[in-house]
TORKOL-4160 file (C-alpha; in steps of 0.2 Angstrom, whole numbers, padded with zeros to 4 digits, m for minus):
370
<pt num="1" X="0579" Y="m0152" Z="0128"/>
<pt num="2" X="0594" Y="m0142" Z="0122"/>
<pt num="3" X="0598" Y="m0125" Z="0127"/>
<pt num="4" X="0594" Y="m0119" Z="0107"/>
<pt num="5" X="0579" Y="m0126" Z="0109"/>
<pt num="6" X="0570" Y="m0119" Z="0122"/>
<pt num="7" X="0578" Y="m0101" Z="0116"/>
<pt num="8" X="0568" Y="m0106" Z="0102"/>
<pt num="9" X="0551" Y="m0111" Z="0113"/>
<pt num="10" X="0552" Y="m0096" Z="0123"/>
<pt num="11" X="0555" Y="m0084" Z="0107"/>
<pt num="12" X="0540" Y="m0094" Z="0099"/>
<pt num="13" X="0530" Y="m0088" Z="0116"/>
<pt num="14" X="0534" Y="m0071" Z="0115"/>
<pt num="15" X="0528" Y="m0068" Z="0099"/>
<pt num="16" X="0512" Y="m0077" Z="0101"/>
<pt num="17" X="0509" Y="m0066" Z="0116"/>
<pt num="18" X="0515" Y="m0051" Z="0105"/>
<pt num="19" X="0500" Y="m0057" Z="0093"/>
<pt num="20" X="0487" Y="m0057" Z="0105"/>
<pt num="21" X="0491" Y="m0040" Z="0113"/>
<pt num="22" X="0491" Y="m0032" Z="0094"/>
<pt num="23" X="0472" Y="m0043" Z="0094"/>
<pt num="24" X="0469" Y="m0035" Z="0111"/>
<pt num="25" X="0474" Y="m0019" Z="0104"/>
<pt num="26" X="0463" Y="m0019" Z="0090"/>
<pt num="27" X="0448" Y="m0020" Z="0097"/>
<pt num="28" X="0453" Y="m0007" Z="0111"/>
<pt num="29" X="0455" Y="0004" Z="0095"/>
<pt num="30" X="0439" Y="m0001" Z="0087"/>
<pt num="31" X="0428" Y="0001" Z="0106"/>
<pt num="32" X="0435" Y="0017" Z="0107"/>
<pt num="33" X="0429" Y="0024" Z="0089"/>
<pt num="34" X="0413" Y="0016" Z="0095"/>
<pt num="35" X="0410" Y="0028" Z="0109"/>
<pt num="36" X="0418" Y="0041" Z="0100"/>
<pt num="37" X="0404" Y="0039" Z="0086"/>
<pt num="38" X="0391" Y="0038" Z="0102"/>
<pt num="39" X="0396" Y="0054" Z="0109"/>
<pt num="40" X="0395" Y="0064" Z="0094"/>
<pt num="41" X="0378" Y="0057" Z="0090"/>
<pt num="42" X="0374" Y="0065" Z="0108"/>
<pt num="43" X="0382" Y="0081" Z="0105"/>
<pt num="44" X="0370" Y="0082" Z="0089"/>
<pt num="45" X="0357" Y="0079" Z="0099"/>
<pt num="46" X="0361" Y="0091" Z="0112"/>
<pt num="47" X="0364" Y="0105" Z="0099"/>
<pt num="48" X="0349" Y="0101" Z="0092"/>
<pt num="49" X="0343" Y="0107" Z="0108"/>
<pt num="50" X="0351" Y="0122" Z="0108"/>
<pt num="51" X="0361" Y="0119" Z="0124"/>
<pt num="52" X="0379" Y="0118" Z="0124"/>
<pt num="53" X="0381" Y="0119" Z="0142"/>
<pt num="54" X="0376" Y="0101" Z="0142"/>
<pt num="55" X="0390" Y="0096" Z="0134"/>
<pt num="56" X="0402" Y="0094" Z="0150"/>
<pt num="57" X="0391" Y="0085" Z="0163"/>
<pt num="58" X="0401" Y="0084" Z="0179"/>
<pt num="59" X="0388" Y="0072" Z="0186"/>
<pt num="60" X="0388" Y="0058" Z="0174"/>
<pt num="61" X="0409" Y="0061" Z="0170"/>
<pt num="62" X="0409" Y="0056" Z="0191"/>
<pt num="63" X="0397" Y="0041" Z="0190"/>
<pt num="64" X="0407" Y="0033" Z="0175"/>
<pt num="65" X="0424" Y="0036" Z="0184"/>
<pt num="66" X="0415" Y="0026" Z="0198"/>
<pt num="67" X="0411" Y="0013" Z="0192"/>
<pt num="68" X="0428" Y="0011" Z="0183"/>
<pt num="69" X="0435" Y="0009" Z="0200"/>
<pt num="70" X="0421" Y="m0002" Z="0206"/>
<pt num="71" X="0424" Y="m0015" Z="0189"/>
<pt num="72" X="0443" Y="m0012" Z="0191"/>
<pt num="73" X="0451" Y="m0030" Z="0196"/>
<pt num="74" X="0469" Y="m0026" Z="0193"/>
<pt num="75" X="0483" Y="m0025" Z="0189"/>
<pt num="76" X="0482" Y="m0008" Z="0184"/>
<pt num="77" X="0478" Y="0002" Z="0201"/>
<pt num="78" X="0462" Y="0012" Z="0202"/>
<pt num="79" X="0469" Y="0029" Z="0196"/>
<pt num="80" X="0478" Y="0022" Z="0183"/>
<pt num="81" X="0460" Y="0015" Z="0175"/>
<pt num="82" X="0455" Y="0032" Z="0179"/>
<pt num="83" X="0468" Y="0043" Z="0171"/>
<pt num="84" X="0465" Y="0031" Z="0156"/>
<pt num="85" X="0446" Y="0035" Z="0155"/>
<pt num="86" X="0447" Y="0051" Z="0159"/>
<pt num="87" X="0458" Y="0055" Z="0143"/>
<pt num="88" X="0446" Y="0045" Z="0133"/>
<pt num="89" X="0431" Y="0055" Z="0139"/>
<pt num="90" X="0441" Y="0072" Z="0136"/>
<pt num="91" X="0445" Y="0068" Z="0117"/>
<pt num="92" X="0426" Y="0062" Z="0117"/>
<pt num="93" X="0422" Y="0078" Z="0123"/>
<pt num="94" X="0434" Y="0087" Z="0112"/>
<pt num="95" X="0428" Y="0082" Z="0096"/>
<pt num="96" X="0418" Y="0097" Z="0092"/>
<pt num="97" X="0428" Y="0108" Z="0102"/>
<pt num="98" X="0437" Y="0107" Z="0115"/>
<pt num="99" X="0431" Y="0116" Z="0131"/>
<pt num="100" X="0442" Y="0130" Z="0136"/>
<pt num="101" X="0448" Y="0130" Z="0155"/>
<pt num="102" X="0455" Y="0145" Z="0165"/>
<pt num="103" X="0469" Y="0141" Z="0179"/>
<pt num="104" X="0478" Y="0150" Z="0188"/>
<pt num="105" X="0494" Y="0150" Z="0178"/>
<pt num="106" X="0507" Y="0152" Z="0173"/>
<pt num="107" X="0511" Y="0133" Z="0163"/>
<pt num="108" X="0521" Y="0121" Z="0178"/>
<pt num="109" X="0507" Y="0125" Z="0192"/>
<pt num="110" X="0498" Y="0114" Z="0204"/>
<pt num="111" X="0484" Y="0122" Z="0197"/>
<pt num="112" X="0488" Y="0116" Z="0180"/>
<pt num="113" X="0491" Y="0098" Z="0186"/>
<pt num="114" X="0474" Y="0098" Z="0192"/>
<pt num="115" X="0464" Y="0104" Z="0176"/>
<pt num="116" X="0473" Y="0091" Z="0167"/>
<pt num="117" X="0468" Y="0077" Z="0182"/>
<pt num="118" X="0449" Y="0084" Z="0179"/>
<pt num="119" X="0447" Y="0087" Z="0161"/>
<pt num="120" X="0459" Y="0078" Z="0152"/>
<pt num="121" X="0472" Y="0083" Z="0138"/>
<pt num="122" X="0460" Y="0085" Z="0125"/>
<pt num="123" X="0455" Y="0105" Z="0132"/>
<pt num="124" X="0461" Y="0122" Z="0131"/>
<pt num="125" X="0470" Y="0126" Z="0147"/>
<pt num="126" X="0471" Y="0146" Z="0149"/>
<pt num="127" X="0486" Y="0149" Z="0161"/>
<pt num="128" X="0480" Y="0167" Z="0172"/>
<pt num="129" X="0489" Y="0179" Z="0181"/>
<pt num="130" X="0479" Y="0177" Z="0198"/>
<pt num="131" X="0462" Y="0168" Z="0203"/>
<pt num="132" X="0454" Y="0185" Z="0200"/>
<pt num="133" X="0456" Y="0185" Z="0182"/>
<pt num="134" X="0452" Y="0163" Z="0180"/>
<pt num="135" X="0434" Y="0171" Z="0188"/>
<pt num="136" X="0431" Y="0186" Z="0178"/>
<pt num="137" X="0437" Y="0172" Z="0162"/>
<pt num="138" X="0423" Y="0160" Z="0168"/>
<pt num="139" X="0410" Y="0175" Z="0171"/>
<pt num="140" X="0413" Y="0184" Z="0153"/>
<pt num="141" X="0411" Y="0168" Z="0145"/>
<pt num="142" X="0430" Y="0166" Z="0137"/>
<pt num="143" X="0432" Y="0153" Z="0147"/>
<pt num="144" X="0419" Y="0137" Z="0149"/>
<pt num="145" X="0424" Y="0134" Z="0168"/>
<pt num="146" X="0438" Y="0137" Z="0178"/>
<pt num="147" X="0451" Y="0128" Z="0191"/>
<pt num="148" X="0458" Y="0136" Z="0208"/>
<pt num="149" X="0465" Y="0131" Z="0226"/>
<pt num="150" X="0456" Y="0131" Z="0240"/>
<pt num="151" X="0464" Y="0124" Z="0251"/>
<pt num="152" X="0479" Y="0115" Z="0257"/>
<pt num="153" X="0480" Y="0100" Z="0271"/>
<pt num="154" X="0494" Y="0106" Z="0278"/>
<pt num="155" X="0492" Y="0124" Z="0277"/>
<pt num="156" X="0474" Y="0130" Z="0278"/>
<pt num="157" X="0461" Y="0140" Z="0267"/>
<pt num="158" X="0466" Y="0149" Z="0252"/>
<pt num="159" X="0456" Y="0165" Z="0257"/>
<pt num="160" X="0457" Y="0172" Z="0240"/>
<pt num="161" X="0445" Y="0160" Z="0231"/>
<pt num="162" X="0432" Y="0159" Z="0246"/>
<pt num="163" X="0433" Y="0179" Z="0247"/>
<pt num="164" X="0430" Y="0180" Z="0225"/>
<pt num="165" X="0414" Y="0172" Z="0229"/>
<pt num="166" X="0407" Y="0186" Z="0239"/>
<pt num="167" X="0404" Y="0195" Z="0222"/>
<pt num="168" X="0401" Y="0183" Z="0211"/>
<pt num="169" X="0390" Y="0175" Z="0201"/>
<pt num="170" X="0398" Y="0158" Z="0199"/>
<pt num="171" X="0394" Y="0141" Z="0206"/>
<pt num="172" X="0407" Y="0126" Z="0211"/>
<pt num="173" X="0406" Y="0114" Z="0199"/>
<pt num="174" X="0417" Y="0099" Z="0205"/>
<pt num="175" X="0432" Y="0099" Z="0217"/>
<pt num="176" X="0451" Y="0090" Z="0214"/>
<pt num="177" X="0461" Y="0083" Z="0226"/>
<pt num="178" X="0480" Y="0085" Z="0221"/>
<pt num="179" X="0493" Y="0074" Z="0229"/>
<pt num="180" X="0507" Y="0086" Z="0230"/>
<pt num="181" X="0525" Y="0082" Z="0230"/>
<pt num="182" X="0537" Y="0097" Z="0233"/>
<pt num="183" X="0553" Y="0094" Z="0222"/>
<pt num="184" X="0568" Y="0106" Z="0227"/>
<pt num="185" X="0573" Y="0109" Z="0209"/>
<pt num="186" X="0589" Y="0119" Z="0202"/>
<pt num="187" X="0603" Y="0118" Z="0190"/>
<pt num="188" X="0616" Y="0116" Z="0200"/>
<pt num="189" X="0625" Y="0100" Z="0205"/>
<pt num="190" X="0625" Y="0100" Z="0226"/>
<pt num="191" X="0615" Y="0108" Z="0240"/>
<pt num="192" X="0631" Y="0117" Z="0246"/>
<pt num="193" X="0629" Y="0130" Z="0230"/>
<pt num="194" X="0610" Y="0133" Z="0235"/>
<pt num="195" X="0611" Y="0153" Z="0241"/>
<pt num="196" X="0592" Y="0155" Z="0237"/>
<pt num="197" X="0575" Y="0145" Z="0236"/>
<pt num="198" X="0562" Y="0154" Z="0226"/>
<pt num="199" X="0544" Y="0147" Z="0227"/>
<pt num="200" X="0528" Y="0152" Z="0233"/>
<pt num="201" X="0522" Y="0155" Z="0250"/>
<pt num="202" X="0512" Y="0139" Z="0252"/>
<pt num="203" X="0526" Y="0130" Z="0245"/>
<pt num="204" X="0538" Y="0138" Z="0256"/>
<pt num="205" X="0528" Y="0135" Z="0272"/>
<pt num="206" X="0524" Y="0114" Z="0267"/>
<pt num="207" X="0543" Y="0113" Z="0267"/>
<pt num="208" X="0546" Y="0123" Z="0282"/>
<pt num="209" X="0555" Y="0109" Z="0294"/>
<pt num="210" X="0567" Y="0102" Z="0278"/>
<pt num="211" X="0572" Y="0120" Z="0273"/>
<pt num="212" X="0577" Y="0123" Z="0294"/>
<pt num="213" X="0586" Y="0105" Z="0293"/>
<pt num="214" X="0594" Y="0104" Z="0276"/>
<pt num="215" X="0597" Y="0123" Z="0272"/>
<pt num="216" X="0596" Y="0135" Z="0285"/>
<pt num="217" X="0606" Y="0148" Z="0276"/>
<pt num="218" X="0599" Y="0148" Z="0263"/>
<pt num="219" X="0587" Y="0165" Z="0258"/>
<pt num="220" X="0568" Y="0159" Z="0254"/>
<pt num="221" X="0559" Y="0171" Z="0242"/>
<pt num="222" X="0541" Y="0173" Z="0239"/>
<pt num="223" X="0536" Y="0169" Z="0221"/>
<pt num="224" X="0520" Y="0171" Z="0215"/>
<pt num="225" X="0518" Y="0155" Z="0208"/>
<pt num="226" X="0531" Y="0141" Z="0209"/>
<pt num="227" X="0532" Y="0142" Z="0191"/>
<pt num="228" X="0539" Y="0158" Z="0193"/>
<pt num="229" X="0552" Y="0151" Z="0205"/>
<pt num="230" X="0555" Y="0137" Z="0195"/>
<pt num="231" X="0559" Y="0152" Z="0180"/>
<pt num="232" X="0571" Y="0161" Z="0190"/>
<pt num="233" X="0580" Y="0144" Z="0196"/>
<pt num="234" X="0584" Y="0142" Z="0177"/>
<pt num="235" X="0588" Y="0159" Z="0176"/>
<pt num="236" X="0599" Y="0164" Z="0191"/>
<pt num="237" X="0615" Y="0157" Z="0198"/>
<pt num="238" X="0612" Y="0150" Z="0217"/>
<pt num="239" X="0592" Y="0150" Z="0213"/>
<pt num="240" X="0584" Y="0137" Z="0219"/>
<pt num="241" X="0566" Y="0132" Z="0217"/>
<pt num="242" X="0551" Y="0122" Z="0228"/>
<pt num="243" X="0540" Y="0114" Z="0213"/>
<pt num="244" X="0532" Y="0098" Z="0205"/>
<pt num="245" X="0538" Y="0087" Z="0193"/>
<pt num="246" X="0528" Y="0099" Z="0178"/>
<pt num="247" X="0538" Y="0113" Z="0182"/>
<pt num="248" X="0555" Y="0103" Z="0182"/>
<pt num="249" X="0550" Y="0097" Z="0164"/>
<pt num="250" X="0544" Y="0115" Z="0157"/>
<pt num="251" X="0561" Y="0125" Z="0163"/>
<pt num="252" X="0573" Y="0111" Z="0161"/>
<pt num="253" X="0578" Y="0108" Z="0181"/>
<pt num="254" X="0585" Y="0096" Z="0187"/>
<pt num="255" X="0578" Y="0085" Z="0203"/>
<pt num="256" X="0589" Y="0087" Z="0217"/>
<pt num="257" X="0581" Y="0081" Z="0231"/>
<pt num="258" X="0563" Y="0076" Z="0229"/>
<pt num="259" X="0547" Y="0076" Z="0241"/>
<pt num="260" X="0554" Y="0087" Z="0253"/>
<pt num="261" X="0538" Y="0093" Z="0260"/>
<pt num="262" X="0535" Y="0089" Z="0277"/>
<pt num="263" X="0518" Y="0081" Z="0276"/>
<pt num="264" X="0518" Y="0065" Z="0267"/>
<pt num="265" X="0500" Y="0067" Z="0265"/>
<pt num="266" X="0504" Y="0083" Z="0259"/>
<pt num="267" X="0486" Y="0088" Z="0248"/>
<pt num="268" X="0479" Y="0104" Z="0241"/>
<pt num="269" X="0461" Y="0104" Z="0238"/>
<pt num="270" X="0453" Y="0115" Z="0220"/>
<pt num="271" X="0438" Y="0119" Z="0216"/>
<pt num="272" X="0431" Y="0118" Z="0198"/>
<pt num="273" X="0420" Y="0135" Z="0194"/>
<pt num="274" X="0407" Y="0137" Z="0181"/>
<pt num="275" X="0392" Y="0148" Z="0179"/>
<pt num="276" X="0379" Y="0134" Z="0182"/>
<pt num="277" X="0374" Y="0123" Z="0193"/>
<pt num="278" X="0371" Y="0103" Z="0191"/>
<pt num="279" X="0361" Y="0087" Z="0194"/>
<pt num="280" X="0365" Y="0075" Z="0209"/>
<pt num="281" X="0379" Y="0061" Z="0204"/>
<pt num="282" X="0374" Y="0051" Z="0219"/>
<pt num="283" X="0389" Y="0056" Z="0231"/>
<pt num="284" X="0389" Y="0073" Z="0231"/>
<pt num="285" X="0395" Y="0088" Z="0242"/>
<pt num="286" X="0386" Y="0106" Z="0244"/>
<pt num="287" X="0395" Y="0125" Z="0248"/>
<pt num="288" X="0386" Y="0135" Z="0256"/>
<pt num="289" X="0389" Y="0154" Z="0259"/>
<pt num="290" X="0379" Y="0160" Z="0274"/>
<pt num="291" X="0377" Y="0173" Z="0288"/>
<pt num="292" X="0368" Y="0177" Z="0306"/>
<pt num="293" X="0363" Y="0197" Z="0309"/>
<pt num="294" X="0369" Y="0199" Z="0323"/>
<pt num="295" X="0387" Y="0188" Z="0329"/>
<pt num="296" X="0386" Y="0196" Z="0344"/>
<pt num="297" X="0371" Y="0186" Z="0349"/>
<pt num="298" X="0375" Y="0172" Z="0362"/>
<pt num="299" X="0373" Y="0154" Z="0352"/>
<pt num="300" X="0367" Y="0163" Z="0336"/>
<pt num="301" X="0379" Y="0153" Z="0325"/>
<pt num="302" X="0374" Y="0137" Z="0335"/>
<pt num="303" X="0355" Y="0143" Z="0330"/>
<pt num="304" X="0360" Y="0148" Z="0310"/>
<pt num="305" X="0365" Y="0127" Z="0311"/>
<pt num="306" X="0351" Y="0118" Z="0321"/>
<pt num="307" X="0343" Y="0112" Z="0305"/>
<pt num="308" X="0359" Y="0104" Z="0300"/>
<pt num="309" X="0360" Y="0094" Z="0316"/>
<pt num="310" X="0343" Y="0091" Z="0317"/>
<pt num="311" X="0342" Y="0082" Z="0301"/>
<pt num="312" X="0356" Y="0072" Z="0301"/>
<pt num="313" X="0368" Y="0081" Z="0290"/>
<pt num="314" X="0386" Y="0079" Z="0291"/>
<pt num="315" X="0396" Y="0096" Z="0290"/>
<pt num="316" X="0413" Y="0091" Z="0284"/>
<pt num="317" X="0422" Y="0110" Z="0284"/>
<pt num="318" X="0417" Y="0128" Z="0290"/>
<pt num="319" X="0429" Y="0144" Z="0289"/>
<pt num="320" X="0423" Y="0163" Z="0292"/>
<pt num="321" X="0430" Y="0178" Z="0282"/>
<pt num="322" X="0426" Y="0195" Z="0285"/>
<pt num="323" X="0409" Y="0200" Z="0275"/>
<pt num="324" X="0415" Y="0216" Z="0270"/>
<pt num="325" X="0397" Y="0227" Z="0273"/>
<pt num="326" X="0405" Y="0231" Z="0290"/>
<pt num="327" X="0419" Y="0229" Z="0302"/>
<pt num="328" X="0418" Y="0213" Z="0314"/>
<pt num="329" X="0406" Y="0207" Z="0305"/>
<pt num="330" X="0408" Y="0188" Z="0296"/>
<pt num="331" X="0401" Y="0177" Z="0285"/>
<pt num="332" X="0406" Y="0157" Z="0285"/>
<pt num="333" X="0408" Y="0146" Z="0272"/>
<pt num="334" X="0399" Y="0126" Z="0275"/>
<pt num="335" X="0405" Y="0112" Z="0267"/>
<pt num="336" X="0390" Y="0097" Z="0271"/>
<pt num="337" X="0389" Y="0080" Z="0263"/>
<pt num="338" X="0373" Y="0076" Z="0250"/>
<pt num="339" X="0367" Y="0088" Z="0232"/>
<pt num="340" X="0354" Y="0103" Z="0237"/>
<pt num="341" X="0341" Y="0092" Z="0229"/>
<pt num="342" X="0342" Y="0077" Z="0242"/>
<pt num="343" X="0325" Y="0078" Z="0251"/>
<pt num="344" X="0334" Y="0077" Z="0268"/>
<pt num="345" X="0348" Y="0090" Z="0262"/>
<pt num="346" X="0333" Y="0101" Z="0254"/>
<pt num="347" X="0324" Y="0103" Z="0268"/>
<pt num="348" X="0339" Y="0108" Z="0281"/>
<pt num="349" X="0342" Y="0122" Z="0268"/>
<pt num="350" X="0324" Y="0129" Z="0268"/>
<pt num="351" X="0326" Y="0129" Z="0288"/>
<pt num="352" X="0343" Y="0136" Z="0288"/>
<pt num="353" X="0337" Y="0149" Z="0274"/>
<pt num="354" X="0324" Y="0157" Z="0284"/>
<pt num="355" X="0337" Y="0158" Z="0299"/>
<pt num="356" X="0350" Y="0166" Z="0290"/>
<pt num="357" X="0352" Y="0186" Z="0285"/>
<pt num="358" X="0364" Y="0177" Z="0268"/>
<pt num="359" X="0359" Y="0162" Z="0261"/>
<pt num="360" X="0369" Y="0157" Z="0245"/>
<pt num="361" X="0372" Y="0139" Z="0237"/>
<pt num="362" X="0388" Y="0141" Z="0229"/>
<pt num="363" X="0388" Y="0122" Z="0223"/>
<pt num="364" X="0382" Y="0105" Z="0224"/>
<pt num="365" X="0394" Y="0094" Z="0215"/>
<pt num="366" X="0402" Y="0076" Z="0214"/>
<pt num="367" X="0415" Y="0073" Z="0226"/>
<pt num="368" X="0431" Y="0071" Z="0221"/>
<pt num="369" X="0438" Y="0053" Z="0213"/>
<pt num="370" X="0452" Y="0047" Z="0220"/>
């Protein structure tokens, strides 16, 4: 066969395989207007109930993920099927209107990577000055839930958030795991003209051993955010900025070295915050808020957990912060695998309730996929 030929052949193959994607493609099209149809017929339903809080169910939003990543054969890797999903289910969602999410802003954060990763495009993301204000949003009811860090796997607790819920009302809703990749961003074209590196705190101390190695000269400035370093490395001569690839694209920065952060499993851990709680998804983990009269009793805190022990549960995270009623005096924050309606889980809780001077559920919620 001449060289023309099987041009030809190969030109004829591509085209049929061009045919059958556009085949593919239409009925991808066609399934999806399907669901969409199906889950406005349940939101009629649900208004017809007169509860629009049931709109967004974490719960059931976790098991379909799941079981995306259980069917998924390849070649697309698991979170790729689940990014793809997850957007479907958001404009789903959205077709009535879409849910308004608070965040601790401003546009470019972590933060605002992660309401994306949770709910989709298809929302209203509300950037907010401090975590504060994304609580007070979600309690006055501008906003439907709300998105903050807790807690970094390099750099500890975020004691902020944990401290908010002394006060209030909320309940934790759902928790994201971020990936985070520092970026050392700036407009400048070597390290060599790098007199500053502007970025927030956490930031700053994930990248601690590169910034000694690479540029120890160099002044490191607090930020607030690393969206506002990120603005002021677009807007100063010798700024520099520690941030993700969201903040690169929203201030116009170039890359100049990427993933400096120390850790490569570099991960910060948020909490999703809404003003209820919800049903078991089938892997789920409880927050508890919870305190002993007297810390100065020998083995009280060993006593406040017995119950835990006793039934099997596994405790995956405790920090204490100060209660604020009186000095040296502290209340601790439990993570533990199952939902407070588990029998096994239900019944520690009664124990440990009676045991304790606080008791508080702050969340049963799905754990996090992938």
């Amino acid at each position: 066969m001449s060289g023309k030929s099987k041009k030809k052949d190969s030109a004829n193959d591509l085209d049929a395989m061009r045919r059958r994607i556009d085949a593919v493609d239409e009925k991808i099209q066609q399934l999806i207007s399907e669901r969409a149809r199906y889950a406005q017929q349940a939101g009629e339903v649900k208004k017809a109930d007169s509860s629009t809080a049931e709109y967004y169910r974490p719960e059931r939003e976790a098991q379909v993920l799941r079981s995306v990543v259980d069917r998924n054969d390849g070649p697309l890797s698991d979170e790729e099927m689940v990014r793809l999903f997850r957007e479907i289910m958001s404009a789903c969602l959205a077709q009535e209107e879409p849910l308004k999410i608070g965040y601790l802003g401003p546009e470019g954060t972590f933060t605002q990577a992660a309401v994306l990763k949770q709910f989709g495009h298809s929302v209203r993301a509300l950037p907010l000055a401090t975590i504060d204000e994304v609580f007070h949003e979600v309690e006055g009811g501008m906003a439907d839930f709300g998105v903050v860090p807790v807690e970094n796997s390099s750099e500890g607790t975020v004691n902020n958030t944990l401290d908010m819920f002394l006060t209030s009302p909320l309940k934790i809703c759902g928790e994201v795991e971020m990936r985070i990749r520092q970026h050392l961003l700036g407009s400048m074209d070597g390290l060599g003209k790098v007199v500053r590196v502007c970025a927030h705190p956490q930031s700053l101390a994930q990248c601690r051993a590169w910034l000694k190695e690479y540029l120890p000269e160099a002044e490191q400035v607090v930020a607030s955010s690393n969206a506002e370093g990120a603005r002021r490395a677009r807007d100063e001569v010798g700024t520099a900025a520690i941030a993700g690839d969201a903040a690169a694209e929203v201030y116009g920065l170039e890359k100049l070295v990427a993933d400096i952060e120390d850790r490569p499993d570099n991960t910060t851990r948020f909490f999703v915050i809404g003003r209820k709680l919800f049903s078991p998804s089938g892997a789920d983990k409880t927050t508890l808020l919870v305190s002993v009269a007297d810390t100065d009793d020998a083995g009280a805190l060993y006593k406040l957990l017995q119950p835990m022990a006793d039934a099997g549960v596994n405790m995956t995270r405790i920090e204490s912060r100060p209660s604020r009623r009186r000095k040296w005096h502290y209340v601790f924050f439990i993570d533990v695998d199952g939902h407070a309606e588990d029998a096994k889980l239900a019944e520690a809780l009664a124990d440990l309730e009676k045991r304790a001077q606080l008791f508080r559920i702050l969340g049963s919620y799905p754990t996090a996929v992938l």
